[in-house]
N, C-alpha and C positions, 0 to 999 in steps of 0.2 A: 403553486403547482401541486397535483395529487398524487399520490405514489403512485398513479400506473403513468403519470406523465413522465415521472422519475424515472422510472424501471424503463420508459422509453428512450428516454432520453441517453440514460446507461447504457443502452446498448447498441444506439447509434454509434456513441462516441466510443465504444468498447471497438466495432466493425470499421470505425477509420481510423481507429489506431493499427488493426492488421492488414489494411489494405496496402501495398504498395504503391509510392507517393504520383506514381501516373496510370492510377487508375482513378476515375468517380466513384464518390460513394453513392451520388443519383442514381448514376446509371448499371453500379452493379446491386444495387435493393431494387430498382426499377424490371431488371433482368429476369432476380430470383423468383420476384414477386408476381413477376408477367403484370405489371403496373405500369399505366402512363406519365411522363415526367412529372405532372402537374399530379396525380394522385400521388405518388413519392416525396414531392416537396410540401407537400400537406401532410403528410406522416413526420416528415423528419423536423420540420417547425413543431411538430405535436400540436396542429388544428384540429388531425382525426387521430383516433388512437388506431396502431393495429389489432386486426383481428388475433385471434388465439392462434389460428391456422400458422398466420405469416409470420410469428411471433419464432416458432418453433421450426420454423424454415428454415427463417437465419441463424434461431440460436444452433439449430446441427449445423449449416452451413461452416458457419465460423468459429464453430466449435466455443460457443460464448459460457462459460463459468458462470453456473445456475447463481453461484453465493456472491458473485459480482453484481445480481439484479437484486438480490435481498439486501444488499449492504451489509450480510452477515450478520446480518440480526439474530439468527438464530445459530451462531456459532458453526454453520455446516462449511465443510469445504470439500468438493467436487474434484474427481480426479480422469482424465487420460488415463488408461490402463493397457498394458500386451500383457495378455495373460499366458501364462506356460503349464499346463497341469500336465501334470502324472500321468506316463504311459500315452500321452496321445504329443509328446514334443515333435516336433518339426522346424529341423536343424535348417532345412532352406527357407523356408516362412520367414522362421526368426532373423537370419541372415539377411532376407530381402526388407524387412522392418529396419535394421538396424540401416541399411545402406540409403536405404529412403529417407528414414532421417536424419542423418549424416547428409545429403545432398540438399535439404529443406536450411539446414544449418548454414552451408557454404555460399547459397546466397544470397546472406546477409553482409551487406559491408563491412560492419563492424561485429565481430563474433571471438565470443570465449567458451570455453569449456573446463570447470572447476573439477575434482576429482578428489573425494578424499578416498585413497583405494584401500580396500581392506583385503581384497584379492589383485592381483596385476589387469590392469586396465587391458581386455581384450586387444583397444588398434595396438598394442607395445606391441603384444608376439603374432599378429596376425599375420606378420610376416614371414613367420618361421610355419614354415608346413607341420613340420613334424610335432611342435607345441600346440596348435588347434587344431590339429587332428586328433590329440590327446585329451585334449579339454571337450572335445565333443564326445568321442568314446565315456569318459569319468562320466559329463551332465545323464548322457544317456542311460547307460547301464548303469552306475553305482546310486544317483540321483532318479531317473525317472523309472527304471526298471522296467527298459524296454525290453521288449518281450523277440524284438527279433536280433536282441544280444545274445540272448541266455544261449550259453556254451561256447562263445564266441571271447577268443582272447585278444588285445593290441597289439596291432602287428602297421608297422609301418607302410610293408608292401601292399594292403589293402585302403589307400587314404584314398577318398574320394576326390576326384581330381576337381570336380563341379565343385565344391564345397572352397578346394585349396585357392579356388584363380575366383573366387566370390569373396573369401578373406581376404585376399592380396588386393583385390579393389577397393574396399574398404579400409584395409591399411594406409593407400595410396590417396583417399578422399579425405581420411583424417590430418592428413599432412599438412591440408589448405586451413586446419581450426588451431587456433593459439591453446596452447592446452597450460594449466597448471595442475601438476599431481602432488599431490602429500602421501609420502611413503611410511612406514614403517618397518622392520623387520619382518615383522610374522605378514607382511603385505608379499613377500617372497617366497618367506617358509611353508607358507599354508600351499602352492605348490607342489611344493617338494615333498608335504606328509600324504598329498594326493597319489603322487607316483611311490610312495612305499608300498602305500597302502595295497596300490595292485599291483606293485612287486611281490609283497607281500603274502595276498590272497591266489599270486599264481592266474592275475591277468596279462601278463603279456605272453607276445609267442612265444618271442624268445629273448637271451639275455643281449643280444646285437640291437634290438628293438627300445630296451632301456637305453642300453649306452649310447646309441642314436641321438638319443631323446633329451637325455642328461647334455653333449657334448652342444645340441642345437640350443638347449637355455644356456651354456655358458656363451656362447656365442651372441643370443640374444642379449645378455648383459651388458658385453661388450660394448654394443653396440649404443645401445640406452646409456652407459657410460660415457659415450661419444657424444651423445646428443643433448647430454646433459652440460656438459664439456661446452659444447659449442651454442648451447641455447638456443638448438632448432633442431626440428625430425626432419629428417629425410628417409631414403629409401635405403636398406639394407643392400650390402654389393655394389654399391652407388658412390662416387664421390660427393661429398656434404655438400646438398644442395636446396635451399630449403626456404621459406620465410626466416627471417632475422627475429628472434627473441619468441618465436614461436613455441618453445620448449622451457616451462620454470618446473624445477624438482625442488620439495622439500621433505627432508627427512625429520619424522615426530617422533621423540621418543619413549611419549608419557600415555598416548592417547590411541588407544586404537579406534580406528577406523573404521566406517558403517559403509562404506561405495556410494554415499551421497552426492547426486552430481547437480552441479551449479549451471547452467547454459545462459549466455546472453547473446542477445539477437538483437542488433542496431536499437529501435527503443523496446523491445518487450523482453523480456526473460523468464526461465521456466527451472522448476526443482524438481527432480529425479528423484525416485528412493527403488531400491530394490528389495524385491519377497521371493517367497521360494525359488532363489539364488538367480533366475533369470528373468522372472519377469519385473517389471516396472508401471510404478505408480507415478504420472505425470502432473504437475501443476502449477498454472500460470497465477497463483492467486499473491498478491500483494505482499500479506502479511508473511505466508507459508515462505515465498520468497527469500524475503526478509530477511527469516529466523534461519532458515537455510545458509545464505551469505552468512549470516552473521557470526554463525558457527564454524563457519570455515575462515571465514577472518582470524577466527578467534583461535582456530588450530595452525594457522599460516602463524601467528605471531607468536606461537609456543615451537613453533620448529627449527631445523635451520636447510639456510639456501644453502644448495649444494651444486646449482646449474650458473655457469661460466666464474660464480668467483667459490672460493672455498674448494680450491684444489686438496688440501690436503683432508678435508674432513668427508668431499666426494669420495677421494681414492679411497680411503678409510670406509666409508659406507660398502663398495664396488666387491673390495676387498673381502668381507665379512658373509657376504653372500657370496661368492668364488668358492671362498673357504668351504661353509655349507654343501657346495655341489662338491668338493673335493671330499668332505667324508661320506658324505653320503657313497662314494663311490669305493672308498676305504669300506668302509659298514659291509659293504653289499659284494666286497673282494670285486671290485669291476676296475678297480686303475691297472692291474695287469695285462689287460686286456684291451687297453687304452694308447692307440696308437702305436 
């Protein structure tokens, strides 16, 4: 056979591997192509080759990875990308990407999601109002240098209620994906040098606005303590209710962490890397994969579990970050004021 038969054949068999198993693969290239069953089964035998046209149809269709049809011959690998630039961020866009694929994720029968966090994984505090209304304020202004910040300080009372009950759904979808995270310390602290920062600089309104803020992460600890604990997420305010062993924590103590994320979908699977702190570079490609797992294998077996056994070296982890938010709040003279 000749390499365009190859390259055909590659991408037949690339289009029924994404198809779900009660759909035709005749009938949906028959579909695209606006082709009769009989002109279709003579493409997909490779009697007739496709034309360029129909070639490029299916490969946007199904979003086919150009270096899947070269065999990587030439070392190139092709990526999915959400881009995020500078001064033109759009906190609902991004939100509604994120939610879209989180729902694309859920259903798959079999699904995982890998996490080495170098920052706190967004669905943990999506939950707490007041922590991503914080984290969108920082991305904005301190990161994109939105322009309709400028003069404007973090104030609680103004959190976007659209924004809050868009993270809380997203929180509540992530609940349905088995998640493994690899923590470190500075996975928490980096946080917490966020909010000095605009302690600091004299972004917030006021000093009730901090301590708000501070009192809802110690909260949110808690909670992720709990669920670490029980080895499944559930809903905050909620009695533990959740998928069973939906929830594995490991604490790394050697290795920081890049936010590389692992996704697996019943047979395909995809790697995640993050750039300019929000946007994402996507890729289903084999090897890229691979090396991906492989590296988080490899960080999973230099950590330790800390979800359902390893009570005393959880507590101990829980603990050390409490501590954190408690000087920070000595530092900043804020525990006087503290209930």
């Amino acid at each position: 056979m000749d390499d365009k038969g190859e390259i055909q054949k590659a991408l037949f068999n690339y289009i029924k591997q994404q198809l779900p198993v009660n759909l035709s693969l005749v009938h949906e290239v028959s579909e695209l192509l606006e082709l009769s069953y009989d002109s279709t089964y003579r493409r997909l035998r490779l009697e007739k080759a496709l034309t360029l046209d129909e070639a490029l149809i299916l490969i946007k269709h199904f979003q086919c990875p150009l270096e899947l049809l070269m065999k990587n011959e030439l070392n190139l690998l092709t990526f999915q990308h959400f881009c995020v630039a500078p001064e033109q961020f759009d906190k609902h866009q991004w939100i509604d990407f994120i939610y879209a694929r989180l729902k694309l994720i859920c259903k798959a029968q079999k699904k995982q999601i890998i996490y080495a966090a170098k920052d706190p994984p967004i669905f943990q505090y999506f939950q707490f109002p007041e922590i991503a209304s914080f984290k969108f304020y920082f991305w904005e202004k301190t990161l994109f240098h939105s322009k309709k910040l400028d003069g404007k300080t973090f104030s609680l009372d103004k959190m976007d209620p659209d924004v809050v009950e868009k993270c809380r759904k997203i929180a509540a979808l992530s609940l349905q994906i088995p998640t493994v995270e690899i923590w470190n310390e500075d996975t928490f602290t980096i946080l917490l040098r966020q909010i000095e920062y605009h302690w600091v600089s004299g972004y917030f309104d006021t000093k009730d606005d901090l301590l708000q803020l501070l009192n809802s992460i110690e909260l949110w600890l808690y909670h992720n303590q709990k669920q670490a604990e029980l080895g499944m997420k559930f809903l905050y305010g909620h009695e533990p209710h959740g998928l069973k062993n939906s929830y594995t924590l490991y604490e790394n103590e050697i290795v920081l962490n890049d936010n590389s994320i692992f996704i697996s979908e019943d047979n395909k699977s995809s790697a995640h890397i993050t750039y300019n702190v929000l946007g994402l570079l996507a890729s289903s490609n084999d090897n890229f994969c691979h090396n991906v797992a492989s590296l988080h294998q490899t960080l999973i077996s230099k950590s330790n579990l800390i979800s359902q056994v390893a009570e005393k070296e959880r507590n101990r982890f829980f603990n050390k970050l409490h501590a954190k938010v408690k000087q920070f709040k000595e530092l900043h003279e804020l525990s006087k004021f503290d209930g």
